[in-house]
Kinemage of the C-alpha trace (Angstrom):
@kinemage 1
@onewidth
@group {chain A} dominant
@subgroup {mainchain}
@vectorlist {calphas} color= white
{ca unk a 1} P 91.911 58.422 75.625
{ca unk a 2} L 94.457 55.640 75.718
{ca unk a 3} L 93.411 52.300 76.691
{ca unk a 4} L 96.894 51.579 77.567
{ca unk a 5} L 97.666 50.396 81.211
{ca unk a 6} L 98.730 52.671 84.252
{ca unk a 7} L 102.818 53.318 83.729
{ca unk a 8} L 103.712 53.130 87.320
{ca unk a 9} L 107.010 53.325 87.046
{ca unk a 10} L 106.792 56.699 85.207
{ca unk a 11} L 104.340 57.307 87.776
{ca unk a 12} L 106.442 56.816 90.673
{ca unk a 13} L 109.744 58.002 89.152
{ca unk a 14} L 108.183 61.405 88.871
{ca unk a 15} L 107.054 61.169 92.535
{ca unk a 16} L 110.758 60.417 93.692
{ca unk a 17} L 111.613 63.598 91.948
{ca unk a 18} L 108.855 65.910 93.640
{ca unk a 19} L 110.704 64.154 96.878
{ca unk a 20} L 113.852 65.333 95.726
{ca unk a 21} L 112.927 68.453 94.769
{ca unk a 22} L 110.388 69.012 98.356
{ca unk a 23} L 111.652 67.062 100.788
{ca unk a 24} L 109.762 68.706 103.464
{ca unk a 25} L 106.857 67.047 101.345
{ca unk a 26} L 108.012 63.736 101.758
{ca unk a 27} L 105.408 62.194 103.877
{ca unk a 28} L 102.318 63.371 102.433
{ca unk a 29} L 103.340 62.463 98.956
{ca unk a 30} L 104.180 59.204 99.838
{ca unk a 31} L 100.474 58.941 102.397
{ca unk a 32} L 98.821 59.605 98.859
{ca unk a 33} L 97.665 55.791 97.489
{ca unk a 34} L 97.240 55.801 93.758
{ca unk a 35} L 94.269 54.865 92.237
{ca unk a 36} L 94.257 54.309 88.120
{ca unk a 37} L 91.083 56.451 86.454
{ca unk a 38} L 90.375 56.445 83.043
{ca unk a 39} L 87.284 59.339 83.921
{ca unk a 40} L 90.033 61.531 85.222
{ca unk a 41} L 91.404 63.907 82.824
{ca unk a 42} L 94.481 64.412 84.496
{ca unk a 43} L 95.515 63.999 88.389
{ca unk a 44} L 93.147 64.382 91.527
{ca unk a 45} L 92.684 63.691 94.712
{ca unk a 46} L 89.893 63.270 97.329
{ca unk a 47} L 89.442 64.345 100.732
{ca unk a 48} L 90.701 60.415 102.171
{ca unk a 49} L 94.007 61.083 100.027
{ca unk a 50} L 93.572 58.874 96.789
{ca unk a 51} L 95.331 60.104 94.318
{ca unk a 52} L 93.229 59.070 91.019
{ca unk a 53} L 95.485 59.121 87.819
{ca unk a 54} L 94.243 58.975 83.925
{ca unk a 55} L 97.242 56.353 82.241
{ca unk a 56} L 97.072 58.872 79.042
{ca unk a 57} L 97.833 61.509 80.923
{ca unk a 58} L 101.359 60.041 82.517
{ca unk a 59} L 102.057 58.337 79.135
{ca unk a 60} L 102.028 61.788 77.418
{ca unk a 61} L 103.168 64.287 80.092
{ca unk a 62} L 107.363 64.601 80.715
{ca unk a 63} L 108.593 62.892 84.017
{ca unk a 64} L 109.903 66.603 85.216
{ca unk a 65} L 106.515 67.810 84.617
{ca unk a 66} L 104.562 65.305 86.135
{ca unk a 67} L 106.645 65.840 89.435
{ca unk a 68} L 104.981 69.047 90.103
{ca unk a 69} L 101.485 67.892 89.365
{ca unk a 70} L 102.706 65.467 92.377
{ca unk a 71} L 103.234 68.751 94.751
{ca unk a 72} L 100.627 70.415 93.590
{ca unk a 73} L 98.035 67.708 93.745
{ca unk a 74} L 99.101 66.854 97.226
{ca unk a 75} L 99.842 70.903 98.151
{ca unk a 76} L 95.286 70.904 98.224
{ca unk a 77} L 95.197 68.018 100.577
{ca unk a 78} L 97.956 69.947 102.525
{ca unk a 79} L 96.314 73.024 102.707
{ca unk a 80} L 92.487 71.430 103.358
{ca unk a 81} L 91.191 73.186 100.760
{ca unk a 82} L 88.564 70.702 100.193
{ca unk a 83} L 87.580 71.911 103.961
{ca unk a 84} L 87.954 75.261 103.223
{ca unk a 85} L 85.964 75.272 99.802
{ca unk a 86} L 83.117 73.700 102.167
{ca unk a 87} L 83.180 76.619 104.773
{ca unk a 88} L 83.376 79.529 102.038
{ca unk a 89} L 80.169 77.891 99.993
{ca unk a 90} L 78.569 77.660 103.551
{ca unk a 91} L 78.839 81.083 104.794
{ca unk a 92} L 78.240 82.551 100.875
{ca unk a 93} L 75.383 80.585 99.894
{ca unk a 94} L 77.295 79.301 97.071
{ca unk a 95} L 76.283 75.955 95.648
{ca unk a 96} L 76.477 74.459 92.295
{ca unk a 97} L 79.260 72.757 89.981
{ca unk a 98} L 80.222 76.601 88.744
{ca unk a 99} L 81.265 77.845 92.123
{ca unk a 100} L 83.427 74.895 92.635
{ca unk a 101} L 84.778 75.503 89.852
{ca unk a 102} L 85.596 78.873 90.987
{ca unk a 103} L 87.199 77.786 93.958
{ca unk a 104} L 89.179 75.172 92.140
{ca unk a 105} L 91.089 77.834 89.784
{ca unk a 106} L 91.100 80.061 93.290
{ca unk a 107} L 93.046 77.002 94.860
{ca unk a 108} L 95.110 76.693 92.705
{ca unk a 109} L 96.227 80.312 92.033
{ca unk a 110} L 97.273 79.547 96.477
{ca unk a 111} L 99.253 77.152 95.350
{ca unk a 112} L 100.968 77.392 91.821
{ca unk a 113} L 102.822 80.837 92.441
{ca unk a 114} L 105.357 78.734 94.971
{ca unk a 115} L 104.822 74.783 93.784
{ca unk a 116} L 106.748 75.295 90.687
{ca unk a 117} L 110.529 76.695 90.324
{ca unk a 118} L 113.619 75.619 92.191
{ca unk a 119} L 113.660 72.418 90.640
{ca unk a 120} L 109.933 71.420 89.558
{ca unk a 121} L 109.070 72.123 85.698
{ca unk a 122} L 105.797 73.633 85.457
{ca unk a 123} L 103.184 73.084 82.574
{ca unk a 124} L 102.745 75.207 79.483
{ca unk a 125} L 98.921 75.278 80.451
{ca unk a 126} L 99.645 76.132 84.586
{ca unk a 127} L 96.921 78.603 86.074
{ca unk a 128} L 98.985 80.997 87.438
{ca unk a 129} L 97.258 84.921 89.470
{ca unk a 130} L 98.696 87.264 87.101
{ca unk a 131} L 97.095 86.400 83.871
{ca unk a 132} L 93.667 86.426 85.555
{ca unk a 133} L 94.728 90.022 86.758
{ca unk a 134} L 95.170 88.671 90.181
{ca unk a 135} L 97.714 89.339 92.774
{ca unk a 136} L 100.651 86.582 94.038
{ca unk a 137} L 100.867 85.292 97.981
{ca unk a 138} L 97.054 85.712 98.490
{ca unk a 139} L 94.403 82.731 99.784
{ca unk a 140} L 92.069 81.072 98.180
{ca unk a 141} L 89.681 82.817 100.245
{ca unk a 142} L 91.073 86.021 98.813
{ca unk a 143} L 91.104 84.889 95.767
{ca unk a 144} L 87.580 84.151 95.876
{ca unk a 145} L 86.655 87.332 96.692
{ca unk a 146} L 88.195 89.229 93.751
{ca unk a 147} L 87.105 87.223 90.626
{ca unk a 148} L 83.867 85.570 88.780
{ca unk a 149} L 83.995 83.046 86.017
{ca unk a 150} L 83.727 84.921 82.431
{ca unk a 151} L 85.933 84.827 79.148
{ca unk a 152} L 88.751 85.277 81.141
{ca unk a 153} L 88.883 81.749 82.759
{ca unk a 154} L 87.204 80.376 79.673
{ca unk a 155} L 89.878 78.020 78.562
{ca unk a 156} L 89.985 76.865 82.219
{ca unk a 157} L 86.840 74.983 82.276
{ca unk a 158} L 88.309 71.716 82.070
{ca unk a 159} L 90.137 71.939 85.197
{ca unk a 160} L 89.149 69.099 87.712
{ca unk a 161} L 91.667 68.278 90.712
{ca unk a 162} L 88.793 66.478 92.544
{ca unk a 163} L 87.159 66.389 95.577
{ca unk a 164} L 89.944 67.112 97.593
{ca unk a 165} L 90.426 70.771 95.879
{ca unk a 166} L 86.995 71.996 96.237
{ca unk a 167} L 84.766 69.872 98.399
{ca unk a 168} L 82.212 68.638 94.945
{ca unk a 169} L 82.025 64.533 95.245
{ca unk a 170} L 83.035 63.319 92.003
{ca unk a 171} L 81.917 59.510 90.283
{ca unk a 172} L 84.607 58.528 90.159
{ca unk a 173} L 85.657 59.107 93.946
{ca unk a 174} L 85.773 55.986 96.289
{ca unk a 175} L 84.125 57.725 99.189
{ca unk a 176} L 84.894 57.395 102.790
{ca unk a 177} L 84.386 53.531 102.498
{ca unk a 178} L 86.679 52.681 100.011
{ca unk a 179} L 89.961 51.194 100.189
{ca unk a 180} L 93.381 53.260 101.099
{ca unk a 181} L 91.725 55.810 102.495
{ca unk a 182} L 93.574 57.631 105.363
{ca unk a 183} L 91.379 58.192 108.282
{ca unk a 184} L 90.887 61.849 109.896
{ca unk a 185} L 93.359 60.828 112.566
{ca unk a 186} L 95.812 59.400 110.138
{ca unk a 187} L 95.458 62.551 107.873
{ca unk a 188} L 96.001 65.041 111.058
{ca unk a 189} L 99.412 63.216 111.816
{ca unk a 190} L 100.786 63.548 108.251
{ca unk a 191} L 99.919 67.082 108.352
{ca unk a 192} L 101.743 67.193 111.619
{ca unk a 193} L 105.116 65.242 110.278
{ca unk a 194} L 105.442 67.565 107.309
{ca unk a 195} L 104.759 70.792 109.788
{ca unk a 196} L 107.732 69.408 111.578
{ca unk a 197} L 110.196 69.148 108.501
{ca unk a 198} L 108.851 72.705 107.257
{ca unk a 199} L 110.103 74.310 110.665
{ca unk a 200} L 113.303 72.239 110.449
{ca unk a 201} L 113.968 73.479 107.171
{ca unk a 202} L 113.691 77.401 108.051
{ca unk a 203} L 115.842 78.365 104.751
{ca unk a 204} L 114.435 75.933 102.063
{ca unk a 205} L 110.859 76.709 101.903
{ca unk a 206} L 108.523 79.603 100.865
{ca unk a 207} L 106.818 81.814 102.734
{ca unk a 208} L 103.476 80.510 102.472
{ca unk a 209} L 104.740 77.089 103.522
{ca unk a 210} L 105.965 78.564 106.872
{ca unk a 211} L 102.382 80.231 107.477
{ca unk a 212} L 101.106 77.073 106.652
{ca unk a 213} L 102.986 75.185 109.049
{ca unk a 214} L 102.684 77.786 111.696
{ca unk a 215} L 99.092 77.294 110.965
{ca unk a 216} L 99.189 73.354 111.264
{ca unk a 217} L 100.286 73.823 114.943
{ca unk a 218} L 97.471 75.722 115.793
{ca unk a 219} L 94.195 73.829 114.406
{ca unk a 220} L 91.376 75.759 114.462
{ca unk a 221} L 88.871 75.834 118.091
{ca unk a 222} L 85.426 76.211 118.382
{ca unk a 223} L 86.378 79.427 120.139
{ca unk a 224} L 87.708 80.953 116.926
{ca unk a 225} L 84.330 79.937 114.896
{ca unk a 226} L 82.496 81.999 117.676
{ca unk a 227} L 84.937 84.911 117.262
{ca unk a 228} L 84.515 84.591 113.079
{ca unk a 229} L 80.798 84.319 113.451
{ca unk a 230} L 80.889 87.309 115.600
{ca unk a 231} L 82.767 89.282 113.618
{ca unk a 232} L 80.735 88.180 110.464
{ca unk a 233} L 77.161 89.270 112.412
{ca unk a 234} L 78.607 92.926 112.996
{ca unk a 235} L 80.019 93.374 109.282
{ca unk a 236} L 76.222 92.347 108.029
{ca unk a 237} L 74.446 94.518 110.587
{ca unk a 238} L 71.978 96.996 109.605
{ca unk a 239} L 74.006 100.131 108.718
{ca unk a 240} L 77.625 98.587 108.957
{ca unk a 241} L 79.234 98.975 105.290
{ca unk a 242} L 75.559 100.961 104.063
{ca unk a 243} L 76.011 104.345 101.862
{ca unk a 244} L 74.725 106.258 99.932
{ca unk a 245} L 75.867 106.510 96.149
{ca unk a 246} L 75.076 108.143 92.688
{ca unk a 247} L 76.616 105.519 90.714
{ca unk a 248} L 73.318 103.755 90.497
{ca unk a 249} L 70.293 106.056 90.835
{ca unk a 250} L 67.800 105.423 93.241
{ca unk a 251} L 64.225 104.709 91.413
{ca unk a 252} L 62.138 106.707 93.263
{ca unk a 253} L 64.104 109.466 91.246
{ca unk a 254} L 61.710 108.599 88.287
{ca unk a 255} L 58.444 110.583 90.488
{ca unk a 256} L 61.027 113.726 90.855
{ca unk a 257} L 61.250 114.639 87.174
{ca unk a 258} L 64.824 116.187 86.804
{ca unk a 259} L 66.240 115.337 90.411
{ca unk a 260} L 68.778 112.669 90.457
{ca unk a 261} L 68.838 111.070 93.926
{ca unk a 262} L 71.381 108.640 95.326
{ca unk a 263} L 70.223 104.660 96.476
{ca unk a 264} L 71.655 102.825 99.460
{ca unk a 265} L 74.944 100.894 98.170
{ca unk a 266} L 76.400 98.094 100.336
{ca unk a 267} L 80.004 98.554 99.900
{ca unk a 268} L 82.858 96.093 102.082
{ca unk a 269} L 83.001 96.635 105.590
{ca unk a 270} L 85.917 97.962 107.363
{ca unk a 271} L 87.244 96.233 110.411
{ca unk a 272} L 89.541 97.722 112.850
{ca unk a 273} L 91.840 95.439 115.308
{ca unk a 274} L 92.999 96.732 118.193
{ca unk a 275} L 95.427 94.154 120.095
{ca unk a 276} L 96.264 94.464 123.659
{ca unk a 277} L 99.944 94.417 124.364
{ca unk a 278} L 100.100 95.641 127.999
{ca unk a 279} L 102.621 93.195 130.186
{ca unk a 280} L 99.866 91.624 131.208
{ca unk a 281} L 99.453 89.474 128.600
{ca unk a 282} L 101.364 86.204 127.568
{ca unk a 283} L 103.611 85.941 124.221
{ca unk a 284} L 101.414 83.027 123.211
{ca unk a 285} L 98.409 85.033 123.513
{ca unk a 286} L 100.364 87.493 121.143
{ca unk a 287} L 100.822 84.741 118.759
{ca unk a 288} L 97.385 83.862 119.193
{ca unk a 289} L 96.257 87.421 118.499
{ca unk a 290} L 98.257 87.434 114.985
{ca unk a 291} L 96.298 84.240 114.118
{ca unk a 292} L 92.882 85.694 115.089
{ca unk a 293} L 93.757 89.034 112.745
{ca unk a 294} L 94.007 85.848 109.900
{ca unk a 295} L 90.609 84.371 111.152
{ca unk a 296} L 89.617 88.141 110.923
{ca unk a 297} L 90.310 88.409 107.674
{ca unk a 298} L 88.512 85.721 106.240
{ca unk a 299} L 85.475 86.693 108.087
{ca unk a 300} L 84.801 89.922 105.852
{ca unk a 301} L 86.088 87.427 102.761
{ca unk a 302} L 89.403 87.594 102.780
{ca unk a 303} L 90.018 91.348 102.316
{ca unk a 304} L 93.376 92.611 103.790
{ca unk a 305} L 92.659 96.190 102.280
{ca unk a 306} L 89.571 96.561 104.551
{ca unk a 307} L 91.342 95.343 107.611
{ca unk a 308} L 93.750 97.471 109.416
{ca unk a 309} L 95.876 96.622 112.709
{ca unk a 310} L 96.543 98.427 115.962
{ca unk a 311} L 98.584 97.481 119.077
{ca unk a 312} L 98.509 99.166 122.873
{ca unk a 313} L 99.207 99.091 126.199
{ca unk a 314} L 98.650 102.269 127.890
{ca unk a 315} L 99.212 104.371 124.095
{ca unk a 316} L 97.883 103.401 120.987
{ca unk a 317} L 100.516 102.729 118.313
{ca unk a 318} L 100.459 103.170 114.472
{ca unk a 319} L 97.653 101.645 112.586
{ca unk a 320} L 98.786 99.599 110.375
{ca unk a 321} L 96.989 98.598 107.090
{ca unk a 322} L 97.036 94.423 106.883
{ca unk a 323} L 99.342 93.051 104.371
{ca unk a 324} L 100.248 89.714 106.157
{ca unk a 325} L 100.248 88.894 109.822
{ca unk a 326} L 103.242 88.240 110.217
{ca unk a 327} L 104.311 91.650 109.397
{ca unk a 328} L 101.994 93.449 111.806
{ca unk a 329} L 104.606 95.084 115.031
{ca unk a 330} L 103.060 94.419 118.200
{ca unk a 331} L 104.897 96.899 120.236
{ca unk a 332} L 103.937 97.613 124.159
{ca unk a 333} L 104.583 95.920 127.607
{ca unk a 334} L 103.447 98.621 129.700
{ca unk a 335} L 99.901 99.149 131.526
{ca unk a 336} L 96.763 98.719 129.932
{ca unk a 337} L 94.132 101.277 128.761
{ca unk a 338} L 92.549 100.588 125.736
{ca unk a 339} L 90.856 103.457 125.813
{ca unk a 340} L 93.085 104.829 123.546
{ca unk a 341} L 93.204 102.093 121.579
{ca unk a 342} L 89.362 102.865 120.565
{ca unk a 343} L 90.458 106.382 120.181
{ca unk a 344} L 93.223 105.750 118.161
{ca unk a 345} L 90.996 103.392 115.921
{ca unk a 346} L 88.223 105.548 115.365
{ca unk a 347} L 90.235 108.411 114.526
{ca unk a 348} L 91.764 106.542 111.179
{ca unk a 349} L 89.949 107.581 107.727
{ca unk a 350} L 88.030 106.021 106.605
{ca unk a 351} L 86.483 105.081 110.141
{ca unk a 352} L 86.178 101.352 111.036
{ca unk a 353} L 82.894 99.933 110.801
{ca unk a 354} L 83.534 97.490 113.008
{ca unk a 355} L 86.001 97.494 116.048
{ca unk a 356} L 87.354 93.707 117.235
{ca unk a 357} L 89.602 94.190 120.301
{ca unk a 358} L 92.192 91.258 121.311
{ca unk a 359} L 92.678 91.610 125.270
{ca unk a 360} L 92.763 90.110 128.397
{ca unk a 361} L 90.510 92.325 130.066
{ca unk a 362} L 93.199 94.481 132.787
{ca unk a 363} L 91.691 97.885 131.331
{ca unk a 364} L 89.282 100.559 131.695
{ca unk a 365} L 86.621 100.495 129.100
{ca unk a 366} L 84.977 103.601 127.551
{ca unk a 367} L 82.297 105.246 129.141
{ca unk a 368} L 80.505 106.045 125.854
{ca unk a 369} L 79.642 102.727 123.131
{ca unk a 370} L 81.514 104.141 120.226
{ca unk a 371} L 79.398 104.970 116.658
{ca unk a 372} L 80.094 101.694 115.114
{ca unk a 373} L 79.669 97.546 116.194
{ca unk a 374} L 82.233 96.172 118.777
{ca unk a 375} L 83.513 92.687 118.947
{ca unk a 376} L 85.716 91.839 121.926
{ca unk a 377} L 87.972 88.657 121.931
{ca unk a 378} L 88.463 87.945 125.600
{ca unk a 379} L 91.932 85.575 126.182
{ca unk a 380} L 91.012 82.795 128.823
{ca unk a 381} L 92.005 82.700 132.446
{ca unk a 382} L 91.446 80.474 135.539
{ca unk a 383} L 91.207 83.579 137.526
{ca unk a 384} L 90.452 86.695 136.650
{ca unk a 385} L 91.422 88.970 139.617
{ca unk a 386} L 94.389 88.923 141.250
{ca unk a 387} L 96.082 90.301 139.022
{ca unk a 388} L 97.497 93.467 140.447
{ca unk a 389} L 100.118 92.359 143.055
{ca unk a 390} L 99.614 95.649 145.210
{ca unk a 391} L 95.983 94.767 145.532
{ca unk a 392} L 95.198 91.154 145.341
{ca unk a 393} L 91.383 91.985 145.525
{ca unk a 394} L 91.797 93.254 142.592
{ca unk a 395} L 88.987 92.545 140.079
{ca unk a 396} L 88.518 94.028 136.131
{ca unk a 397} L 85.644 95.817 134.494
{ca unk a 398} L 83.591 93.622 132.475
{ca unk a 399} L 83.693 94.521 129.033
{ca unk a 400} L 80.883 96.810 128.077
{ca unk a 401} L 77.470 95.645 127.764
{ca unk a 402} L 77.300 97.019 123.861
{ca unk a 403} L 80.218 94.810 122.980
{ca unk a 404} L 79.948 91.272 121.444
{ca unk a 405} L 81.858 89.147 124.037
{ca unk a 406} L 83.728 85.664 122.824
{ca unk a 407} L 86.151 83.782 125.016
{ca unk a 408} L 89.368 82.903 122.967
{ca unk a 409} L 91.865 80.441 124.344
């Protein structure tokens, strides 16, 4: 590398032009304080927001270029996947410089689909989903999920954005003592000032940016850890996601001379949703719903294919295979029996192994547990009777002993 000093005008330049190009990402790029790092080998950030930058790197990359390394440096810090990449090793068991690596190419295959175009140049060596065979729009968590490191992502071994992209302390990072670092208070409110200029700028920013910001307005509650963990300890029961398979013989078959016979696969759970959309509940425990399908998700490791999506009142509606949240109907407004909700899940093929049911608890239950685990996300009220205004005595059913209960809200 150069020994050559820091060009911080080229430096900066290129910043004004990420600005330019992402205004919504105004703040954030400007919270990031630049710290010069010869042990770098290109850009990367930690967790406080420094921004460490190797001087050969800006002396040889283009100005246009170096603007998007801007957004997409900053576009990790913005999405806390440094947070994230902690969670996902913690509920995996994953540990080791490999698996961070891992979640560093799945970070950036989040980001990179919508950080370049529309006015930011991107790199000739840019990690991109498609070559790896992977699909576009998907979360790191996804991501994760669908890909190991091989020959494939070889010639990305080099790739280090820093603590801030995977959660792996680095040297060369200044820690939570050092200087310029933006405190977890200060680092909430720039989240919460770009949020604002994404939703003020409906028509100038990608879709992932608006879940993102939808997202930012709704930080995460100990409620919906109880409701993931839930979830997670049904999908790894004994029996949920278990069959039987040929594909890999089972060895007792070598006492039974001539008789092949199958061994006990673990294949990816299933998860059903059934959301309550009776009158009786709120629009913002609607919009709450949609972000616990999300939470959901991630739970059974970020596989939209296994989840599927199904709203009632007093019917049961279409079920509706998960693409995004945002695209799921939630069509109702009527009386409450979720009774066919359960029906109507149970009946889809394949069946659900798991059942999750979003509700505020007006409903009769089923008088039989159903063949598979049941997870029941009760929304939050002061009071709950008086609810029927013909009989204010009125009290619900508890759900079901066999359910898992959590509280959301």
């Amino acid at each position: 590398m150069s020994g050559g000093e820091l060009d911080l005008d080229r430096l900066f330049a290129a910043r004004l032009q990420a600005v330019r190009a992402r205004p919504y990402l105004a703040t954030a790029l400007f919270a990031l304080h630049v710290v010069e790092s010869r042990r770098v080998p290109t850009m990367a950030v930690d967790r406080h927001w420094r921004c460490y930058v190797s001087p050969w790197f800006v002396a040889r990359t283009p100005v246009e270029e170096l603007a998007g390394v801007w957004v997409h440096e900053v576009s990790h810090l913005l999405r806390d996947h440094h947070g994230r990449s902690d969670r996902y090793a913690r509920e995996h068991g994953l540990t080791g410089s490999a698996e961070r690596l891992r979640m560093n190419i799945a970070a950036d295959c989040e980001i990179n689909d919508d950080v370049y175009g529309d006015g930011l140049v991107a790199p000739d060596a840019v990690l991109l989903p498609e070559p790896l065979g992977l699909p576009e729009g998907q979360l790191m968590e996804d991501y994760l999920g669908h890909f190991r490191l091989g020959p494939h992502t070889a010639e990305f071994a080099w790739l280090d954005c820093g603590s801030g992209s995977d959660g792996l302390d680095r040297e060369w990072d200044l820690g939570p003592d050092g200087a310029h670092g933006l405190n977890a208070q200060e680092r909430d409110a720039v989240r919460f000032r770009v949020a604002q200029g994404i939703t003020g700028r409906p028509g100038h920013v990608s879709r992932a940016w608006k879940r993102w910001a939808e997202e930012a307005f709704h930080p995460p509650q100990a409620w919906r850890d109880l409701l993931g963990a839930a979830v997670r300890s049904a999908v790894s029961g004994p029996g949920a996601g278990d069959d039987y398979s040929y594909g890999r013989p089972s060895r007792r078959s070598a006492g039974l001379p001539g008789v092949v016979l199958p061994s006990l696969r673990r294949r990816p759970p299933r998860v059903s949703v059934v959301i309550d959309t009776s009158g009786s509940v709120s629009d913002a425990e609607l919009g709450s719903a949609l972000l616990e399908v999300a939470a959901i998700t991630r739970a059974v490791g970020g596989r939209r294919d296994l989840v599927t999506v199904l709203s009632c009142d007093a019917a049961a509606r279409v079920v509706h295979p998960l693409c995004r949240a945002e695209g799921i109907p939630l069509v109702g407004g009527g009386g409450t029996d979720l009774r066919t909700g359960f029906a109507g899940a149970l009946r889809s093929h394949p069946g659900p192994d798991v059942v999750v049911v979003l509700t505020d608890g007006q409903t009769p239950w089923p008088s039989a547990q159903p063949a598979c685990r049941t997870v029941v996300g009760l929304f939050d009220r002061p009071h709950r009777g008086s609810w029927d205004e013909e009989n204010p005595d009125y009290v619900p059913d508890a759900p079901p002993a066999w359910a898992r209960v959590v509280n959301i809200g």
